[in-house]
Phi, psi and omega in degrees: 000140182299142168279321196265126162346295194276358181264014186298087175331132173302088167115030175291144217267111162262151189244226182178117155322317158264333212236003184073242180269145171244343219194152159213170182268148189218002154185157160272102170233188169238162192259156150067224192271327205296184192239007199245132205272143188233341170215162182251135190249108190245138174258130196271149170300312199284315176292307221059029212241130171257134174229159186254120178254167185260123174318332177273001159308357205250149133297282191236161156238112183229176189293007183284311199151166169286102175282117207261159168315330191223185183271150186316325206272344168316312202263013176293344176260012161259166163320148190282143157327110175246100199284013177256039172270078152017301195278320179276132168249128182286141184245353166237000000 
């Protein structure tokens, strides 16, 4: 499995220390012109919903999956993914 963000596979598993999969990635992006990937567009198991998460949410990328920082109910407020967005360049 790619170590790097932005080389990141279309269901690659995101996880939770405690709480296991929560998720999987469904893109890598950047914002604006730059190469640096700053959100992850993850689709949740529980919603069924993708939201765009902030890249500094990953801890680790192991052959597991991407591992996030907080517990799932952290990322319930975010917002749905609005794919006319302009500003996101995908880079996976």
């Amino acid at each position: 499995m790619p170590r790097l963000l932005e080389n990141l596979a279309h269901g690659t598993p995101v996880l939770s220390a405690t709480e296991g999969k929560l998720g999987e990635v469904r893109g890598v992006f950047a914002i604006g012109e730059t190469r640096v990937p700053e959100c992850l567009l993850v689709y949740w198991l529980d919603t069924h919903e993708e939201t765009l998460l902030d890249a500094d949410e990953v801890i680790t990328i192991t052959d597991d999956g991407v591992m996030l920082r907080s517990a799932r109910k952290i990322y319930e407020v975010l917002p749905a993914y609005d794919p006319q967005n302009p500003l996101l360049k995908r880079l996976s």
